[in-house]
C-alpha positions as CSV (number, residue, x, y, z in Angstrom):
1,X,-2.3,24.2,-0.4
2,X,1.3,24.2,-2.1
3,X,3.2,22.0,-2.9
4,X,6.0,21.0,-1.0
5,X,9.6,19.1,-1.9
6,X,8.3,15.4,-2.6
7,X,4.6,16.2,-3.1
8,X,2.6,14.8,-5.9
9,X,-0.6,15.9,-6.6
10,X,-2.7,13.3,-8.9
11,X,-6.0,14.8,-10.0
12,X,-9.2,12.9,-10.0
13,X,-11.9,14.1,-12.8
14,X,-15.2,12.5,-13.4
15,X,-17.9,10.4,-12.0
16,X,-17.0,8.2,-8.5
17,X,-19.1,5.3,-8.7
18,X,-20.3,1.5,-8.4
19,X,-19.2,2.0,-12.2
20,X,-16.4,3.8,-12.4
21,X,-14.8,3.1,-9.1
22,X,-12.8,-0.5,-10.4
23,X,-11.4,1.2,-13.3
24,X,-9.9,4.4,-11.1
25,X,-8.7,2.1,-8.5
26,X,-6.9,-0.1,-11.1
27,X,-5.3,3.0,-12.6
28,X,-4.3,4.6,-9.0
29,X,-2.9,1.1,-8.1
30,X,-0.4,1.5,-10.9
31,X,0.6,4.5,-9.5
32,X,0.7,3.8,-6.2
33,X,3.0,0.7,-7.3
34,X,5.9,3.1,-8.4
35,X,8.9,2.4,-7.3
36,X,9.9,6.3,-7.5
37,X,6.4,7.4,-5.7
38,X,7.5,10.4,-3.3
39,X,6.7,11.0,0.4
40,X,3.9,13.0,0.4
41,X,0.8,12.4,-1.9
42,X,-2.1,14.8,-2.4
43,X,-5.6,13.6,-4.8
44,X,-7.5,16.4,-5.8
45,X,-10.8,15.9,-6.1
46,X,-12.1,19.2,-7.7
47,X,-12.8,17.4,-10.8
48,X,-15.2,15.1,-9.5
49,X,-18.7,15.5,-11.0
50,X,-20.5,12.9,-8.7
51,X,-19.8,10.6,-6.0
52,X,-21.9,7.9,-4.7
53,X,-21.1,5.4,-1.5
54,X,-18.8,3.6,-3.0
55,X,-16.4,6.4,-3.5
56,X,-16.0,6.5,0.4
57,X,-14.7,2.7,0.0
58,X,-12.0,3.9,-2.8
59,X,-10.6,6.6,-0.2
60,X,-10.2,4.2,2.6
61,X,-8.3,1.5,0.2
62,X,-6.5,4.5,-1.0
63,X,-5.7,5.2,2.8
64,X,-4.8,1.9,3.4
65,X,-2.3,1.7,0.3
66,X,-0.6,4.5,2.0
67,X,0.0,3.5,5.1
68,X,1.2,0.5,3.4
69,X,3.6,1.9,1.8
70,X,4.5,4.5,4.6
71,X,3.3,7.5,2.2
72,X,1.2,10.3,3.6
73,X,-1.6,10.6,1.8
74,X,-3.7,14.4,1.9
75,X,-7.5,14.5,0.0
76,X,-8.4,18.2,-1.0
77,X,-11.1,19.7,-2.7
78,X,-13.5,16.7,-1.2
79,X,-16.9,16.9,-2.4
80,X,-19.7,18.2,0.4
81,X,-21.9,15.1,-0.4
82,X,-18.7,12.7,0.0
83,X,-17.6,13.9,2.8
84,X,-21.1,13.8,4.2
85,X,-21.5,10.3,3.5
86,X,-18.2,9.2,5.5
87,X,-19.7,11.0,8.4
88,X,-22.7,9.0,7.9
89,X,-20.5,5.8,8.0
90,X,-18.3,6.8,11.2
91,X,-15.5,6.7,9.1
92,X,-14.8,10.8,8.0
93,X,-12.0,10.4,10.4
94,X,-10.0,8.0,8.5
95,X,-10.7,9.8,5.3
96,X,-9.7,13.4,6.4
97,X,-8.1,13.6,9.8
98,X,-7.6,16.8,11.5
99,X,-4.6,17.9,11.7
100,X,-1.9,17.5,14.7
């Protein structure tokens, strides 16, 4: 995907879990607080070396911060086992909508 006028594309790299996940979501929530944050937001997750459940909580808060804040907010480059366990939760949906 490019990058359109007012994207942002913040990376995520490393391990997604019960660990790791307060620390990323601190750090995102300073970015998300940003008075200059533009329209349209894209996390790219093709640095992610392991998720576990928890990850599939961090996307939905990060959802939720978004619509929040009226921002779109586009995942890419989800890992196979994430996205298989928001399926398993009903929730893949709210995570990665299809398109309109």
């Amino acid at each position: 995907m490019s990058a359109l006028p007012g994207d942002e594309v913040l990376r995520i790299e490393g391990n997604l879990s019960y660990e790791t996940i307060p620390a990323v979501l601190a750090e995102t929530a300073q970015f998300a607080a940003r008075p200059d944050l533009p329209p349209n937001i894209r996390i790219d997750f093709s640095g992610v070396t392991g998720v576990d459940s928890s990850a599939v909580a961090l996307l939905l808060e990060w959802r939720r911060m978004a619509l929040a804040r009226g921002k779109t907010l586009v995942f890419e480059n989800l890992p196979a086992n994430l996205l298989a366990l928001a399926q398993l939760y009903g929730v893949a949906e709210l995570i990665q909508p299809d398109p309109a």
